[in-house]
N, C-alpha and C positions, 0 to 999 in steps of 0.2 A: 341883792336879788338880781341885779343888772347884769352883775357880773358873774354870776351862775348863770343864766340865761346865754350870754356871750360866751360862757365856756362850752354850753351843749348845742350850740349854733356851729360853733369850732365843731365840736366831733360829727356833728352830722355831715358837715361840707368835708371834712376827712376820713369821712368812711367807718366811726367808730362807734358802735351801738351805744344808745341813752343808755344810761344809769340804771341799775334795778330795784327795786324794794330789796328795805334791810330786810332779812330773815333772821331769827330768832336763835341762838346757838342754846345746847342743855348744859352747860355751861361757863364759866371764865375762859374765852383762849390763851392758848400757849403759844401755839406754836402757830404758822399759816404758810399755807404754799399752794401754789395754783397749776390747773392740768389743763386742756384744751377745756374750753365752755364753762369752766367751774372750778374751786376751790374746794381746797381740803382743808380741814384745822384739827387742831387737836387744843380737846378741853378738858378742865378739871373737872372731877366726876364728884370726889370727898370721900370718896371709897378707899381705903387704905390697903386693900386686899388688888385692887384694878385700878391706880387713881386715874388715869387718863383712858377718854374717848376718843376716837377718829371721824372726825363728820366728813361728809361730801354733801357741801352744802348745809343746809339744817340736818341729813339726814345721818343715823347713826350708823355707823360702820362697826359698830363692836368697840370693847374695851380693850387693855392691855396696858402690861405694866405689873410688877409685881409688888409684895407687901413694903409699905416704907418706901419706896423709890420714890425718884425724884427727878427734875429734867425731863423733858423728851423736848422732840423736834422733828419735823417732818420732810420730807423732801416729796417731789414727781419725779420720774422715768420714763421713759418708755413703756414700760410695763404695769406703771401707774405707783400711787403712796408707797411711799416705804418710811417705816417711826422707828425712832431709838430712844430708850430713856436711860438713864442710871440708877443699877439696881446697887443697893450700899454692901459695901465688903469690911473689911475691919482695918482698913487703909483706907477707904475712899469710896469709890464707885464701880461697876465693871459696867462699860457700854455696851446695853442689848439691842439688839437689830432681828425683827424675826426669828429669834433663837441665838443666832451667830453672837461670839463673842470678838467686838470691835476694839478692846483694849481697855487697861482701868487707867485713871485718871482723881483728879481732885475734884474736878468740879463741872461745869455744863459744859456738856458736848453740842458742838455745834457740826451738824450732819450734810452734807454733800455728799453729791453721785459720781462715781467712775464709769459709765455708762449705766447699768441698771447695778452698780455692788456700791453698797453703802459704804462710805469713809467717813468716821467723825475727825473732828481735831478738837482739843481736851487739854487743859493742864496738867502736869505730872506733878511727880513730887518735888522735885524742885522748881515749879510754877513755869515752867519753859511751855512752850508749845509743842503736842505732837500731832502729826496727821496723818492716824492710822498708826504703824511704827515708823515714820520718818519724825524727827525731830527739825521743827522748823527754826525755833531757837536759841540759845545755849546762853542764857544771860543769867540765870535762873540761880540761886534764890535773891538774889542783891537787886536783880528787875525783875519782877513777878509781870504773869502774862494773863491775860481772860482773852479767850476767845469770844467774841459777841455778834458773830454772825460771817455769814459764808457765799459764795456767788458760784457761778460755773466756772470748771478752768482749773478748781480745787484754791482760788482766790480767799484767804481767810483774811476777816478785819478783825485786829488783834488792841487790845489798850496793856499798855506795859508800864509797869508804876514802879516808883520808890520814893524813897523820901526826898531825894533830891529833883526827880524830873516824871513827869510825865508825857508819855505819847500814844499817838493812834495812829499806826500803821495797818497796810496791808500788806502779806505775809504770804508768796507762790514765788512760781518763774517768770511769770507775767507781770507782775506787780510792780510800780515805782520802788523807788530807794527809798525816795523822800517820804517821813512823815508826813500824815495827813496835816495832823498837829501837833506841835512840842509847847509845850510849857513846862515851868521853873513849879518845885513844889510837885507836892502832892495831892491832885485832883481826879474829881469823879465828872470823866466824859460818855455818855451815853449816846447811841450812834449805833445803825445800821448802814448796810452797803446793795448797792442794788449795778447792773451794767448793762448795755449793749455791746452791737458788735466789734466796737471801737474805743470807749473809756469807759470807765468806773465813775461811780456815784457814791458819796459818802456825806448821809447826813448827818449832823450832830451838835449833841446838846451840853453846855458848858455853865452851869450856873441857869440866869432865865436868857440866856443867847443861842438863837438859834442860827446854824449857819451847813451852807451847801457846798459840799467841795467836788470838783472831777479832776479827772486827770488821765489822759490817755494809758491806756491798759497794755503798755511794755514798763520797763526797768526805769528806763530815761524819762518819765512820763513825769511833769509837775504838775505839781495843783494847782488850781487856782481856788476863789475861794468867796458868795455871797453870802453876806450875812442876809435871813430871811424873818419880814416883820412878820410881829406876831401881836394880838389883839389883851394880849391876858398872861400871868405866869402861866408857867409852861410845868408841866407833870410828867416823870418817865422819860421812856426815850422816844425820838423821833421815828419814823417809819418810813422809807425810800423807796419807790420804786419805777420804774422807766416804760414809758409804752410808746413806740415810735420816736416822734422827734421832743417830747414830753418829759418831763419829771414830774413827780409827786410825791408829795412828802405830806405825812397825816401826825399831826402832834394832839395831845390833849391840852386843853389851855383853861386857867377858869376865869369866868366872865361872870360879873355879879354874883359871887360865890356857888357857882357851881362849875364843871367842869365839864367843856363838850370838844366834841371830837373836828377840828381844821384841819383843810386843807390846804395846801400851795400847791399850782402849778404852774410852771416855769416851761416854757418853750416860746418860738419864733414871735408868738403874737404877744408875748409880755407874761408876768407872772402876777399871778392870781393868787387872793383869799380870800377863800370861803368856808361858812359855817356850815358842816357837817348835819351834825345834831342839834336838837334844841331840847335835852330830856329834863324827864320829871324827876330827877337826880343826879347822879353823873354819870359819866361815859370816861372812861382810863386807859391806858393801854393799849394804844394801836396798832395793828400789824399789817403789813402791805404787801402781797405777790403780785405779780405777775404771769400770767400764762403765756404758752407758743403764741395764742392768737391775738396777745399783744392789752388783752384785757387784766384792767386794773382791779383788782379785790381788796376791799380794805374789812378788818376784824377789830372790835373791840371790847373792853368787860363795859358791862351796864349795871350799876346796880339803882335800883328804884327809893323815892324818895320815903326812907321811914323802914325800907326792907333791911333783913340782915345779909338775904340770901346776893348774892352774883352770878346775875346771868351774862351770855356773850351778844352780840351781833355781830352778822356780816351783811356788808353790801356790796356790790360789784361798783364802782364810781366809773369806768370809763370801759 
């Protein structure tokens, strides 16, 4: 508690509005992304005909998505949300965007803006990376690719596997050379990417090790790299996001068999953990935006002790 108290001491002397009550999503989140004042997300509905919603905030924005789809993701604009899911074809998926067709692919698209025109980047059929029709690429099929999330800049964080090695790179013109991380074998790293004006933010999860990589956001840019403590095994992936001179990173972790929602954050004055949630079940799943005006949102699935059903939350943390 001291140390929550001392982190909203920090944001007051820095200008950055207290925290908000969680609000109640209809819902599992998917996907999350944030606009001036407010977040958007998008949840599972269990509708098979419409599976995913659009919230701003708790409030609903309409469904979309069509029968059997799968995937979506959301992004902000200028001109505000714009969602893409993958509708299934007899090869794979065709990425839909307000009607437009963004390209087919194997598997989840991960959605970034050209100023307001949506670009996903998606695996093909040889598991390469494409974004849009650029081929980011050409390892494919010997190193298979997942795209698992995207930044401005058209910056994609890629994980490329075989059975000999694994890495996680990020994948633009901007981007370092260097792997985030390389290791020997074939492993599951899960890892989100967040940035400012000046480097990349990449968290991620390896087994129960949690650790924080940046790295200046041109070609020549190296990592560097904290591993960051954690209270409890850790569930899923990490969640990353940047607000001023800040990071934050939201993991699920369980503590005396259940699982709730931590935080870390890292900047000038030292890094910090704190206990999120404290629910009457668990809490899984975390996803973190950022908006223009520098506020932090964090989303996650809740579901209640003894229920079957999954609901979402969202709360603004900073």
């Amino acid at each position: 508690m001291r140390r929550l108290t001392l982190l909203l001491v920090a944001a007051a002397t820095l200008g950055f509005p207290a925290p908000a009550p969680a609000v109640t999503l209809p819902g599992p989140p998917i996907a999350l992304a944030a606009g001036p004042g407010t977040a958007y997300a998008v949840v599972g509905t269990g509708n098979r005909n419409a599976p995913f919603r659009l919230t701003r905030g708790s409030r609903s924005l309409g469904t979309f998505g069509s029968r059997g789809a799968e995937y979506a993701d959301v992004a902000v604009g200028p001109a505000g949300p714009v969602v893409v899911f993958g509708r299934p074809t007899s090869t794979g998926f065709a990425y839909d965007a307000a009607g437009a067709d963004l390209g087919e692919g194997t598997g989840q698209p991960v959605l970034t803006l050209d100023g307001d025109a949506p670009v996903v980047a998606f695996p093909d059929d040889d598991g390469d990376v494409v974004l849009g029709a650029t081929p980011l690429t050409r390892t494919g099929p010997l190193l298979r690719h997942t795209p698992l999330d995207a930044v401005e800049g058209s910056l994609i964080l890629d994980l490329a596997r075989s059975r000999a090695r694994t890495e996680l790179r990020v994948l633009g013109a901007q981007a370092p050379v260097a792997p985030v991380v390389s290791a020997r074998g074939l492993k599951t790293i899960e890892a989100t990417i967040a940035r400012d004006d000046h480097r990349l933010y990449v968290a991620y999860r390896s087994g129960n090790r949690l650790t924080l990589a940046s790295a200046p956001a041109t070609p020549a840019g190296r990592w560097s790299r904290r591993r960051l403590r954690t209270r409890g095994p850790l569930n899923g992936a990490p969640a990353v996001a940047r607000s001023g001179l800040r990071t934050v990173v939201a993991t699920s972790q369980r503590v005396r068999g259940r699982f709730s929602i931590f935080l870390t954050t890292a900047g000038p004055a030292g890094t910090f953990l704190d206990r999120l949630t404290r629910p009457g079940g668990s809490d899984l799943a975390p996803l973190a935006a950022t908006g223009p005006d520098g506020r932090v949102h964090v989303a996650w699935t809740h579901r209640a002790r003894g229920a079957s059903r999954r609901t979402g939350r969202l709360k603004r943390v900073v």
